[in-house]
Every structure is written in structure tokens, then in C-alpha cells.
C-alpha positions, 0 to 999 in steps of 0.5 A: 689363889690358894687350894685347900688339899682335903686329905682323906683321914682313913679309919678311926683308929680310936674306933679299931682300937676300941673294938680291938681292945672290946674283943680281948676284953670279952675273950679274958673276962669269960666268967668261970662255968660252962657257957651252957644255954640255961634258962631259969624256966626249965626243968630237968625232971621232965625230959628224964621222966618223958624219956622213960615213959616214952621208952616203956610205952615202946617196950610195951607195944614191941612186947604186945604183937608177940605175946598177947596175953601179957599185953592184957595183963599190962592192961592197967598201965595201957590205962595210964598210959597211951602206948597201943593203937587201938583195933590197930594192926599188929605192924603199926604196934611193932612200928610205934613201939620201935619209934618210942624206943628211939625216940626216948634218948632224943627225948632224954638228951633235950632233942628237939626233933625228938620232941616233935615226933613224940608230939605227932605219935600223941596226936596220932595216938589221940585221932585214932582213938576218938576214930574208933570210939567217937563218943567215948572219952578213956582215961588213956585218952585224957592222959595223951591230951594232957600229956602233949598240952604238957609237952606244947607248954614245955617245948623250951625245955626240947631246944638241943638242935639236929644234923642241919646235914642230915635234914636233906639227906633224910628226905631224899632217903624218905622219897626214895623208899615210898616211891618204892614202896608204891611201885612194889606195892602197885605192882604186886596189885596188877599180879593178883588175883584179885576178887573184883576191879579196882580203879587205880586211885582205889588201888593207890589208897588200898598200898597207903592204908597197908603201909601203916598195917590197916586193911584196905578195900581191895579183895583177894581171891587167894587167902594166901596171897592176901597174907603175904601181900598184908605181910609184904605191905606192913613190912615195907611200911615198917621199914620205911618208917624206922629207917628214916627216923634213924637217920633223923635223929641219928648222932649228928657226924658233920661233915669237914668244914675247915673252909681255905679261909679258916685254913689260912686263918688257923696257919696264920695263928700257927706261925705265930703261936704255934710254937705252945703246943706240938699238936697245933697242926694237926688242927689242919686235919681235913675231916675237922670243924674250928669254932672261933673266938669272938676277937678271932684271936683263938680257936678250937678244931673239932670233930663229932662222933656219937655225940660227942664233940671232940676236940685234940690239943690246946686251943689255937692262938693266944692264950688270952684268947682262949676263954672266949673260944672255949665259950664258944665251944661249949655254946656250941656244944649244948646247942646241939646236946653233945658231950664236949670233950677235949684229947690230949691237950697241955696241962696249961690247956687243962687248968684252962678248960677246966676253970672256964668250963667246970670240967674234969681233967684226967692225965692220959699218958706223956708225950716223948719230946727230945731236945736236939742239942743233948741227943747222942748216941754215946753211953751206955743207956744209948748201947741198944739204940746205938747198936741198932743203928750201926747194924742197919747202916752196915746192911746197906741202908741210908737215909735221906732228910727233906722238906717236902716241898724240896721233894720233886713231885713224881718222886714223891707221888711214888713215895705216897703210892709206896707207902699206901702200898704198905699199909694196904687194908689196914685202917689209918689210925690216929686223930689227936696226933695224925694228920690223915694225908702226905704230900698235900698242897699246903703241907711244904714245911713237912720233914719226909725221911727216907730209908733206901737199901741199895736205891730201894725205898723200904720206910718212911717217917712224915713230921709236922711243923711244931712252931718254927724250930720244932717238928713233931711226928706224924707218920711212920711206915716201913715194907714188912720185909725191911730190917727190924730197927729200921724206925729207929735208924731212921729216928736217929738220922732225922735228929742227926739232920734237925741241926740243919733244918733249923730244928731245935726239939722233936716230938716223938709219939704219945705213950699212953699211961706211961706214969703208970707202967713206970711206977708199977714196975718199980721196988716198992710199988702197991698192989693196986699200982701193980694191979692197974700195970697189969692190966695195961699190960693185957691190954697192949695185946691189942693196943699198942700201950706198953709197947709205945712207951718202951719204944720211946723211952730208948731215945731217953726224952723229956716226957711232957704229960697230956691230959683228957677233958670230960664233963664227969664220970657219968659220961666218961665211957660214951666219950672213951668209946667216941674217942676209939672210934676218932682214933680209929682203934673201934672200927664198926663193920661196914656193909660195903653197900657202894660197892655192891651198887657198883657191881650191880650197875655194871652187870645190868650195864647201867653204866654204859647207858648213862655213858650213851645219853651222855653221848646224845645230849653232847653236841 
């Protein structure tokens, strides 16, 4: 009897290499041009000529509560155009004026939120005319239909998407501030005095009517205090209202994404790939969003701020891969109206991103790379360097080179507590070229160096892996009391020890336009160069521009030039300040409102109540 063993025969393999080879195909034979959402129907003038209707319709309505008289003389162009309520009170002209005004860059930038409140501002607009003159059809009026059938008929050309994040928080931002508005507006009624009674529903629809600026039913006995209650109620309405549209149609800042599985997927890329490009790490931020290729072979990290999606590096992975994550990119990008724009990225990284998406390249400044093998001290272009780390080490200071995962964890978490302790209030720059933690799970590869004078810590430098035979730095941080030249004592002792840690180059920090202040100091050099040297010197007063690029040209480097991507010149200062901003050299004030919460629940003692029903409803 013979038995016949059926193997299992797996996977087609032809079926994986089709698919595999399919998805390579589609990351190289991205056409050139940016994989924007475009349709054949839309058209650009609309939006452009909404927007500015919009916001002279808002200027007007702002203008008319302080100057009445001018808004009779803008009569003809309330004619043409519906701005006003009419017979409405003053707060509601104030209210929609201000939602115009905001609504009119959403409009601009294709936001379909913002075209769904300019439709229910015109629909709004329209009610409340034919309620105050029922039989009566204005021109005002007949221009609001037609303007929103318009609208209605155009709504693909509104198709950027919001904040999917902001979406919740907007509505428990708006419940909260009506259950307050009510509970001020009730409580204010049961004060009085009022001229009659009124049941509670009356007094409820009288708060509702007073939101929105219009006269309710109820009567007061003191004019006085029926003006202030008519001011209290507007305002509180008015507040609501503009709080919750900007937040609603604020720019989108979503929240870090880089999930364990994307984190293990972008270290995977970096062990094999990581060695293109010193900034590959930094990929691993964790206030950063990826967007993959379809073949998941490359990818793009990527963080918004005011718009703008911002992107640092090259694209992680293979190159060949990379015209299917920066069409991606892009894809992403014009779905949600932003401004892509790349920091930092290689001059091969460059000619990428601009074949594949039609952008422009601007060279920012070089990067500071040294070669281990040919670093030394001797010569004369080395004396400076050279004496000043001879003097550091006679005044009793040695330093120590290690990975971090070599580092016993209570030694290091006295180190993190050292260093934040150094940097006190200060805001912690950086993002094309930080890494915004020390010491993290995951980090192990890090090279920590140390400085000690006499068994005290006094300064720190922190490298991030660059490929396998690589490191490039992240941090720097030292006691202000410490030796000056200590940095470079320690920059000297970490090359010194990169021979046994399997490193081959080193980069340095980033010198912003160093071609620039190289070239203007020279014999020869014209006005304009001199000029534009001049004015980067005036600036490194509060940037550290000139000041970066003499302290990394004492190690004498191999200087690699990074370039800034951009669509184009009319967006070049919205993505120079969103840029600041990523790199934390424009801080915006905050109102510190957590804190003062904090404070104010431990005086009322709120803290301690929620600990004792805590405590009841444990068994």
C-alpha cells in the first residue's frame, strides 16, 4: 500500500514577487509633479474672490457697531453684498463680522469647514431677513441665494480636510462653555429684580434669545441692571462663538503618531539604509508623524506646525523608493491644504523632491562632518584647538566615552537630572537635528561623553547612531561655572575614542549659511556678499549663526551643504516662521492656564475632594 504524502506547497512565490516587484515599479515610475488632489472641474478664482468678499463683508460688520453713520454711507455695498443683520443687535454684528474675518483664510486655503460655516452664516443671513421682512425680496437677499446655490454647486472646490483631532475637543470646548453661559445667565435672572415672574422654560429661552444679541421677553425693574445683564449675555455669546470657531478651524498640530509598530519599521530602514544620511535618526523624534511609501520601503517623518507640514532629512529607506513616499507626502499634504516643506535634507535629497514634486531648493547652510582616521591635533591650524584642550585637562577634568546602554541606569538617571538641571527654564531647541529625550528605552546605541572635574559631573555631549560606523551630534550641555573650552575637550575626546566604538566620521553641529560668511570675509568679495555677511553677523546677536560656523570650523571638517525645500517664494515666510517655531527659536508666550487651574483647585481644596470619593467608592 502506498501513501501518497500531499506537501503543503506555501505561498506563490511568483504571487509575493509580483507584488513585490508591482510596488517598486509604482515607488520609481512616479511621474514628475506634485501628486496634488486636482480635478479638471475646479476653479481657482472662486475660492480667492469668496475669501475676499468674505472678509470685507466681516470688516464691514466689525466697522458698523462703532461707527454708524459710516455704515449708512457703505449702504450700496450692503446692497450687493449681504454683511449685516438686519434690525439685529449690535453683538450679533460684532459676532458675524469676527466669524467672517476667520472664515475668510479657510475659505481662501480650499477648508472645507470653513466652507460649511460660510454656507450656515448665508443661510443664516437669508432667515433672518425674510423673518424681519416676510414679503419683501432685496437685492441683498437675492445675492445671498445666489451666492450660496453657488457655493452648494462649487463644494469641490472647498475639499482641504481639518484637524480630525481637534474635531472632539472643539465640541467638549463648546458644551462646556454653553453649560456655563446658561448656569450665568440663569443665575443672574433668580438675582433680579425682575418686573414680573417668569417660569423657568420663559427664563431659559429669554438666556437663549440674549446669546445671540436679540431682546428676550423677560423685563427688568432696574434699567441698569437690564443693561448690564444685555452686555453680560452678548458677550458671553460672543465669546463662545469665536472661541469655538478657532479652534475649529485653527491650524491642524496633531498630535505625535509614531506608533511601536512605525518606530520599529523606521529602525529597520535605519539599520539598513541609515547609513545615507546623519539626520536618519532623528526620524525617531517622538512629537513626529511617518507617511510610507506604498512598497513601505521608504518613508517620510514629519511634523505640522501653522500649516505647514514639515518634514527634516532625507526620506528614510531606499532611494528608489523615495518617489513613492514623497508622493505620499505630498497626497497628504494637499488633502489638508498645508504647505509642505522639507528642512535640511541632502543635496541628492533635493534633486529628489524637487524632480518628483516641482519644488524649489534653497541651500541653507553645511554640515560639519569629520573623518576619524585624519582628525589630529598637530599643526598649526589645530594650535587653538589643541591648547585648549591641554589646558582643560591640566585643570583637573577627564572625560568619559560610552554607549548608553553600557551606563548603569541610577548613573544615568543622575546624569538626565544633572543636565535638565543645566538647562533649567530655558526651551529646548532643535528638531531637524535633536532628538528631544536622553536616555529613553530604545536609545541604547547613543554615545554619552562626560566630563568630571575631581569626581564632579560638569558637561555633557549625547550622539545619535548615523548608520553603522557613524555618530552625529544631538546634544550639548555643561554647568555654566564649568572651564570655558570644555565642549571642545570633549569633542576632541569622543573622536580619540570613536576608533574603539567602531566609528568611522562624526558630524558636528549645522552651520547656517556658512558659504555666505566664508565668501564675504574673503579679498575680493562684492558688495552685495559683504552686505548679506552683514546682516548675518547682526543677526547671530540673537541666533547662534556666526557663532556656530567658527566653532565648527576649529575642527577643520569636511562641510556637506543641506539644502530647505518650499513650493515657492510666496510661501517662503509662512514656512521660515513655521520653521522657528519647529526649531524652538519662536517661542509664543503662554498663558500658563494648567497652572493657575492647579492652584486654584488646591485652594478650593478640590483635590482633596476628589481623593475622599476616590476613597468611598474603593471597597
Amino acid at each position: 500500500m502506498t501513501t501518497l504524502l500531499h506537501r503543503d506547497p506555501g505561498p506563490d512565490k511568483r504571487l509575493h514577487m509580483t507584488e513585490s516587484t508591482s510596488a517598486e515599479r509604482s515607488d520609481r515610475d512616479i511621474k514628475p509633479g506634485p501628486p496634488a488632489i486636482k480635478s479638471s472641474t475646479r476653479l481657482t478664482w472662486i475660492p480667492v474672490v469668496a475669501a475676499l468678499l468674505t472678509f470685507l463683508i466681516g470688516v464691514s460688520d466689525v466697522l458698523a457697531v462703532f461707527k454708524p453713520d459710516w455704515h449708512e454711507r457703505l449702504h450700496k455695498f450692503s446692497e450687493v453684498v449681504p454683511g449685516s443683520l438686519t434690525n439685529a443687535a449690535r453683538a450679533s454684528d460684532v459676532i458675524i463680522g469676527l466669524l467672517l474675518l476667520m472664515l475668510a483664510r479657510g475659505l481662501r486655503r480650499r477648508k472645507r469647514s470653513a466652507w460649511q460655516a460660510v454656507i450656515a452664516l448665508l443661510a443664516f443671513n437669508i432667515v433672518v431677513h425674510f423673518l424681519h421682512f416676510p414679503h419683501l425680496l432685496s437685492i441683498s437677499a437675492f445675492v445671498g441665494i445666489v451666492l450660496l446655490g453657488v457655493l452648494l454647486w462649487r463644494h469641490g472646490d472647498f475639499y482641504a480636510v481639518g484637524d480630525p483631532r481637534s474635531r472632539r475637543t472643539v465640541l467638549q470646548v463648546f458644551v462646556v462653555l454653553v453649560v456655563m453661559d446658561f448656569a450665568i445667565g440663569l443665575g443672574y435672572l433668580a438675582v433680579g429684580p425682575l418686573a414680573g415672574t417668569y417660569t423657568f422654560t420663559e427664563r431659559f429661552q429669554d438666556v437663549l434669545y440674549e446669546l445671540f444679541g436679540v431682546y428676550g421677553r423677560v423685563q427688568w425693574a432696574v434699567d441698569g441692571r437690564a443693561d448690564l445683564y444685555h452686555i453680560l449675555t452678548s458677550a458671553l455669546g460672543a465669546f463662545t462663538l469665536v472661541a469655538t470657531i478657532y479652534l475649529f478651524l485653527r491650524s491642524a498640530k496633531p498630535r505625535a503618531r509614531l506608533a511601536a509598530a512605525d518606530a520599529v519599521r523606521i529602525r529597520d530602514l535605519l539599520n539598513r539604509y541609515g547609513d545615507r544620511d546623519s539626520l536618519g535618526y532623528f526620524a525617531l523624534r517622538d512629537d513626529k508623524s511617518v507617511i510610507w511609501s506604498a512598497s513601505g520601503k521608504a518613508g517620510i517623518c514629519y511634523r505640522v506646525v501653522a500649516g505647514v507640514m514639515l518634514a527634516s532629512g532625507d526620506p528614510l529607506g531606499d532611494s528608489e523608493a523615495w518617489p513613492g513616499a514623497i508622493s505620499a507626502f505630498l497626497t497628504e499634504a494637499e488633502r489638508h491644504a498645508w504647505r509642505p516643506a522639507v528642512m535640511g535634507c541632502s543635496e541628492l535629497g533635493a534633486e529628489v523632491w524637487c524632480r518628483e514634486g516641482g519644488l524649489t531648493a534653497l541651500e541653507l547652510g553645511d554640515e560639519a562632518i569629520v573623518n576619524v582616521g585624519e582628525f589630529s591635533l598637530a599643526g598649526r591650524q589645530m594650535r587653538n584647538v589643541r591648547q585648549m584642550v591641554n589646558r582643560v585637562a591640566k585643570n583637573g577634568y577627564a572625560a568619559e566615552v560610552r554607549r548608553v546602554g553600557d551606563i548603569p541606569r541610577p548613573e544615568l538617571d543622575g546624569i538626565i537630572r544633572e543636565a535638565d538641571l543645566w538647562r533649567g527654564t530655558q526651551v529646548e531647541r532643535g528638531f531637524s537635528m535633536a532628538l528631544g529625550r536622553l536616555g529613553a528605552p530604545g536609545d541604547e546605541a547613543c554615545v554619552l561623553v562626560t566630563a568630571k572635574e575631581n569626581g564632579v559631573l560638569r558637561a555633557i555631549l549625547h550622539f545619535v547612531p548615523w548608520g553603522n560606523d557613524g555618530l552625529s551630534l544631538d546634544l550639548m550641555r555643561r554647568d555654566k561655572t564649568a572651564q570655558a573650552g570644555l565642549n571642545d575637550f570633549l569633542i576632541v575626546e569622543a573622536i580619540k575614542a570613536a576608533p574603539a566604538l567602531g566609528i568611522k566620521r562624526v558630524s558636528l553641529n549645522f552651520a547656517m549659511f556658512r558659504a555666505a560668511l566664508e565668501r564675504g570675509e574673503r579679498i575680493g568679495a562684492g558688495p552685495v556678499l559683504k552686505a548679506w555677511r552683514g546682516l548675518l553677523v547682526f543677526l547671530s546677536r540673537w541666533f547662534q549663526i556666526e557663532s556656530l560656523y567658527k566653532f565648527n570650523a576649529k575642527f577643520s571638517p569636511v562641510w556637506e551643504p543641506r539644502f530647505f525645500v518650499f513650493p515657492g517664494g510666496r510661501d517662503a515666510p509662512r514656512i521660515a516662521f513655521a520653521a522657528l517655531e519647529a526649531e524652538a527659536f519662536l517661542v509664543w508666550p503662554r498663558l500658563g492656564i494648567r497652572r493657575h487651574a492647579r492652584r486654584a483647585a488646591r485652594a478650593l481644596g478640590i483635590g482633596k475632594l476628589r481623593r475622599r470619593v476616590h476613597q468611598r467608592r474603593e471597597p
